[in-house]
C-alpha positions as CSV (number, residue, x, y, z in Angstrom):
1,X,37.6,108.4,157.0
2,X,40.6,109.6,159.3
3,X,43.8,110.5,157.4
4,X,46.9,111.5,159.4
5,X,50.0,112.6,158.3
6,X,52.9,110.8,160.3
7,X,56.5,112.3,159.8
8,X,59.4,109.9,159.3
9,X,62.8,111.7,158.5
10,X,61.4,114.1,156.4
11,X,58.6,113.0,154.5
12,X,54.8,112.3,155.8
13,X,53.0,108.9,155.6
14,X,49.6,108.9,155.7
15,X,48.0,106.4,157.5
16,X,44.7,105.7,157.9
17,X,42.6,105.2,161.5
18,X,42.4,103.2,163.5
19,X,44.8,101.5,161.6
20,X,46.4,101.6,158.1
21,X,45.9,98.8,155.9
22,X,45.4,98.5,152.4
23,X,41.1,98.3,152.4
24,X,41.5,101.9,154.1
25,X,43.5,103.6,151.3
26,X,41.2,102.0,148.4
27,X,38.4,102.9,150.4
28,X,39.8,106.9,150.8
29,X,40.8,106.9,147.3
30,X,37.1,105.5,146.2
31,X,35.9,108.6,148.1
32,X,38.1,110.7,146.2
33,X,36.9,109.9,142.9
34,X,33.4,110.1,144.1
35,X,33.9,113.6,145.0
36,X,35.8,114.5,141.7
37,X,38.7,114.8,143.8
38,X,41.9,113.2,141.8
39,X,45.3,112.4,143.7
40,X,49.0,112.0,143.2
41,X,49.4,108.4,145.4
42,X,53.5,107.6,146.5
43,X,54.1,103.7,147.7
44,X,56.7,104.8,149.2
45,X,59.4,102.7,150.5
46,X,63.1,103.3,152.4
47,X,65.4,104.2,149.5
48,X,62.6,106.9,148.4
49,X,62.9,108.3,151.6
50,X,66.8,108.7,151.4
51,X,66.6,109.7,147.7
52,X,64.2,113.0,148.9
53,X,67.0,113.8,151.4
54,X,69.2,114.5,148.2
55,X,67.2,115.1,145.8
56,X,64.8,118.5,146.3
57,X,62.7,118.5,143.6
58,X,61.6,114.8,144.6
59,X,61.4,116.0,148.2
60,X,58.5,118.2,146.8
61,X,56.8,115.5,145.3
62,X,56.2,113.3,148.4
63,X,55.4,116.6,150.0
64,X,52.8,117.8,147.7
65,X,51.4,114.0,147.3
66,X,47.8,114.0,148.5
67,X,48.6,110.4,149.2
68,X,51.8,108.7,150.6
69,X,52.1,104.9,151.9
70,X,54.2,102.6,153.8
71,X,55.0,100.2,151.0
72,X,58.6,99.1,152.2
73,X,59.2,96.8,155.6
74,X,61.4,99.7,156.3
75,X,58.9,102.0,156.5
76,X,56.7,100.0,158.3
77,X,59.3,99.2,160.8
78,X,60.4,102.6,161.4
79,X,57.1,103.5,162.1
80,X,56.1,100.4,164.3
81,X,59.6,101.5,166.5
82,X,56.9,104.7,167.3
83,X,54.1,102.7,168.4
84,X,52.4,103.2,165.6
85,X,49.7,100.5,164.2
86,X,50.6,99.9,160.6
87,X,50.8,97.0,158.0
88,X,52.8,97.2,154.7
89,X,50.5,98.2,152.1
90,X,52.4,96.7,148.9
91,X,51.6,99.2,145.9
92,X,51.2,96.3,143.1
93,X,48.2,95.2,145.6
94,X,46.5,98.4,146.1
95,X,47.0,99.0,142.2
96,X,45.1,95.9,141.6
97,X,42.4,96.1,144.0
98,X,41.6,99.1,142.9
99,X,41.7,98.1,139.0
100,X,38.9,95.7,140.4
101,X,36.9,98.2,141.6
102,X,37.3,100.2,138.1
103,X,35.8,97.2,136.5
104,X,32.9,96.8,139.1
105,X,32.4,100.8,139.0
106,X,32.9,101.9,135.3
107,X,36.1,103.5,135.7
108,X,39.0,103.6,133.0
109,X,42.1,102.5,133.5
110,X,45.3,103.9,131.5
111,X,48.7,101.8,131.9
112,X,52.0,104.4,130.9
113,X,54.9,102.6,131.1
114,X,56.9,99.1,130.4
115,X,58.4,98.0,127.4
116,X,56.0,98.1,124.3
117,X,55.5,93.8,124.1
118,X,55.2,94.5,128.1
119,X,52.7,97.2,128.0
120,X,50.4,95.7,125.8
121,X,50.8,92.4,127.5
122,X,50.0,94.1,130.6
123,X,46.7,95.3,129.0
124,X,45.9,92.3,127.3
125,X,46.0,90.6,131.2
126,X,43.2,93.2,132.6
127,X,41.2,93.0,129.6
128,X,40.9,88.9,129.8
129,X,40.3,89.4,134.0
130,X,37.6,92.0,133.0
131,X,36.2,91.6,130.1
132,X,34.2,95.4,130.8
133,X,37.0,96.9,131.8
134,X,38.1,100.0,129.6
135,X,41.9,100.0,129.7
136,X,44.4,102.1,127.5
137,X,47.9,101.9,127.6
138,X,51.5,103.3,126.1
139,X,55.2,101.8,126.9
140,X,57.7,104.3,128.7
141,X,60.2,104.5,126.0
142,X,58.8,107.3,124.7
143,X,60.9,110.4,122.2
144,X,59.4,113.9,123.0
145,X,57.1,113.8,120.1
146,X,55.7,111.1,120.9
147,X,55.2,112.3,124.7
148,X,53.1,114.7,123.4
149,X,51.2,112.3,121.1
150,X,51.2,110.2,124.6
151,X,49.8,112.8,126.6
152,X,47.3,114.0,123.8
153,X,45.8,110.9,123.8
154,X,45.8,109.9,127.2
155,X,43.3,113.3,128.0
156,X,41.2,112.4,125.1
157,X,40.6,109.2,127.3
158,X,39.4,110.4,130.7
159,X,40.6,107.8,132.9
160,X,39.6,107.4,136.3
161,X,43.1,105.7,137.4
162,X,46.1,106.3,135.6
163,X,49.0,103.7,136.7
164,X,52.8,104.8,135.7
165,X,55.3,102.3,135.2
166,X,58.8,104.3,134.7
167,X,60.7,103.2,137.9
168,X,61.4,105.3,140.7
169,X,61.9,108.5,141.0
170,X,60.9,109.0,137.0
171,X,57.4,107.9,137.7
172,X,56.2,110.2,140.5
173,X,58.4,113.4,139.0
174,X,56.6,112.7,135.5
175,X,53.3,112.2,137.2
176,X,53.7,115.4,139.3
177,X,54.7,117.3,135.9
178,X,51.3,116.1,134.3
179,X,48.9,115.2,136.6
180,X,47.4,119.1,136.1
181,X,45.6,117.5,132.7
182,X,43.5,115.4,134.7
183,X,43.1,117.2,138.0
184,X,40.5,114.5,138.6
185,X,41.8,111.3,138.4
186,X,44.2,109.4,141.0
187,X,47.8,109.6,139.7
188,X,50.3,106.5,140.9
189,X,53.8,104.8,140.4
190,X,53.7,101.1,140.1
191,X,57.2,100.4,139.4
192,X,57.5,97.0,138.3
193,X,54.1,95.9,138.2
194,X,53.3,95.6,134.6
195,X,56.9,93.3,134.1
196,X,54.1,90.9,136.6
197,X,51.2,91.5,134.7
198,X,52.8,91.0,131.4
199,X,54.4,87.5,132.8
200,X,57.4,88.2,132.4
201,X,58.8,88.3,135.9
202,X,57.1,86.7,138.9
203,X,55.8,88.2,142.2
204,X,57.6,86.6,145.6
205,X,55.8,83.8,146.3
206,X,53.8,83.9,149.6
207,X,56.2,82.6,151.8
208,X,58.9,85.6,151.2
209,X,56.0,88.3,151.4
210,X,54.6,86.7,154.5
211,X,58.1,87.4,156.0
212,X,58.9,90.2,155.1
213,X,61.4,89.4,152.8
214,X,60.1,90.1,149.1
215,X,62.9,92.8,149.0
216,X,65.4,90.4,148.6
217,X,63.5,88.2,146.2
218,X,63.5,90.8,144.2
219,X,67.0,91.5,144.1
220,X,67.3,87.8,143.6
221,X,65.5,88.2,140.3
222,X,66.7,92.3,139.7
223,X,70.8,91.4,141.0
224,X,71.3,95.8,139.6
225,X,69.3,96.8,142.5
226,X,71.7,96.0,144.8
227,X,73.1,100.1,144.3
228,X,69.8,100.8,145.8
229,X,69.9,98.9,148.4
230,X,72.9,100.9,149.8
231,X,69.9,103.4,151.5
232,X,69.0,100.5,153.6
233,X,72.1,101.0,156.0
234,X,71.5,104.5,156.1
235,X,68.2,104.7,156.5
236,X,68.1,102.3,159.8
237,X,70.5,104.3,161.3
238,X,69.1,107.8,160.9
239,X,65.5,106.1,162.2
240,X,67.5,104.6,165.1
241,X,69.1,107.7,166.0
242,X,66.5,110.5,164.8
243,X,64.5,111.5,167.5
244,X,60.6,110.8,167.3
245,X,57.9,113.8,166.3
246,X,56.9,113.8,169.9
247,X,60.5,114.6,170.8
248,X,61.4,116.5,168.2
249,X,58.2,119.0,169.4
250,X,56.3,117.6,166.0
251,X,53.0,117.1,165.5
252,X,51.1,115.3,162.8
253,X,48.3,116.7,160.7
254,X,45.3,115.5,159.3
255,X,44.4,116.1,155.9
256,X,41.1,116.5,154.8
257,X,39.5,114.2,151.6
C-alpha cells in the first residue's frame, strides 16, 4: 500500500493512496505487524502542529513517527486547501478498529494511562466486547518506581498494540522514550479515549462529528481546553499564508512499510 509523506508547516502527514481514510491506515498498520515491523502512530491534530514549532524535542517525535495522521479538521482542511484527497481519521476510531482486529487476530492489547478507577474500567469495557481479547492495563499516575515496575511488566506482556493515554504531548514523548523495549509493536497516543471507554465522559454525538464540529463539543464538556485552542488562530493563518510544497520547491516522500 502507497504511503506518502505530505508536508504541512513543518511536520509530514502520511496519507495513504489513492486516498486517506481510516480502512487504509488499519490496513498498513496490519501489514506492519505481519512483518514484525512495530510503529510509533501520531493522530495528529492543529495545536500538535503549533506545539512542534516550539517545542524541539516534540518536533522530533512527529519526525521520527513511522506514522502520522490528520486527526483534527484543521489538518484536514489545510490539506484539502492543496488539493489533496483526505478525510479526518479520528484517533479514538482507528484505536478501536484496530482493538477489533486484535481480538479477531490474537493480538494483545495493553492500555497505559487514565486514572486507576478509569483504566481498569477501560479494560473491563474491551474485555466484555471481546471476551478473547488479552488486554493489560496501568493508570498514568505513575511515581518513578512504579514506572519501572510499569514498564517491567508491560515487556513481560508482549503486546501487539500498546495504546497511551497521558494527554498530549506526554503521550507520544513517553512513547518515543520507550517504544525501543518493544521494537515490534505499534506505539500510539489516544488522549482521552479511555475517559469514553470507561463511561465517564461521552463521545460527540453524530451530528457534531458529522460536521465537523466535535472540537467544540469537547471543549463543551473539557471548558480548560480553551488555552489550547489559542493554536487555532495561528495555525489558520500560517496555512493561509505559508506557501504550498510545490511552491516552496518541496517534494513529498514515500516511505516504505
Amino acid at each position: 500500500m502507497a504511503l506518502v509523506a505530505y508536508p504541512l508547516l513543518g511536520v509530514n502527514l502520511h496519507l495513504t493512496l489513492p486516498e486517506a481514510q481510516l480502512q487504509s491506515y488499519a490496513a498498513w498498520i496490519a501489514a506492519r505487524l505481519s512483518q514484525g515491523l512495530g510503529a510509533q502512530v501520531v493522530t495528529c491534530n492543529p495545536e500538535m502542529i503549533m506545539q512542534a514549532q516550539r517545542d524541539p524535542a516534540f518536533a522530533q517525535v512527529l519526525r521520527e513517527a513511522e506514522l502520522v495522521i490528520p486527526d483534527g479538521i484543521g489538518v484536514v482542511w489545510a490539506l484539502q486547501r492543496q488539493g489533496i484527497r483526505v478525510q479526518r481519521v479520528p484517533g479514538i476510531e482507528l484505536a478501536e478498529a484496530l482493538i477489533q482486529l486484535a481480538a479477531e487476530q490474537g493480538w494483545r492489547l495493553a492500555l497505559v494511562g487514565g486514572k486507576p478507577e478509569v483504566n481498569q474500567a477501560a479494560i473491563q469495557h474491551w474485555r466484555a466486547r471481546f471476551p478473547s481479547l488479552a488486554v493489560w492495563g496501568h493508570h498514568g499516575y505513575f511515581s518513578p518506581a512504579e514506572e519501572e515496575n510499569l514498564l517491567q511488566t508491560l515487556q513481560a506482556f508482549q503486546p501487539q498494540l500498546v495504546w497511551v493515554g497521558l494527554g498530549s504531548p506526554r503521550q507520544e514523548l513517553w512513547i518515543y522514550r520507550w517504544r525501543a523495549l518493544l521494537p515490534q509493536a505499534i506505539w500510539m497516543g489516544v488522549g482521552g479515549s479511555f475517559d469514553i471507554w470507561a463511561g465517564q465522559k461521552r463521545r460527540a454525538p453524530r451530528w457534531w462529528r458529522d460536521h465537523h464540529l466535535e472540537w467544540l463539543y469537547r471543549l463543551y464538556q473539557e471548558p480548560w481546553r480553551w488555552r489550547r485552542m489559542l493554536a487555532l488562530p495561528r495555525f489558520a493563518w500560517q496555512v493561509l499564508w505559508a506557501p504550498s510544497p510545490s511552491q516552496a520547491g518541496g517534494e513529498t516522500s514515500s516511505p516504505s512499510l
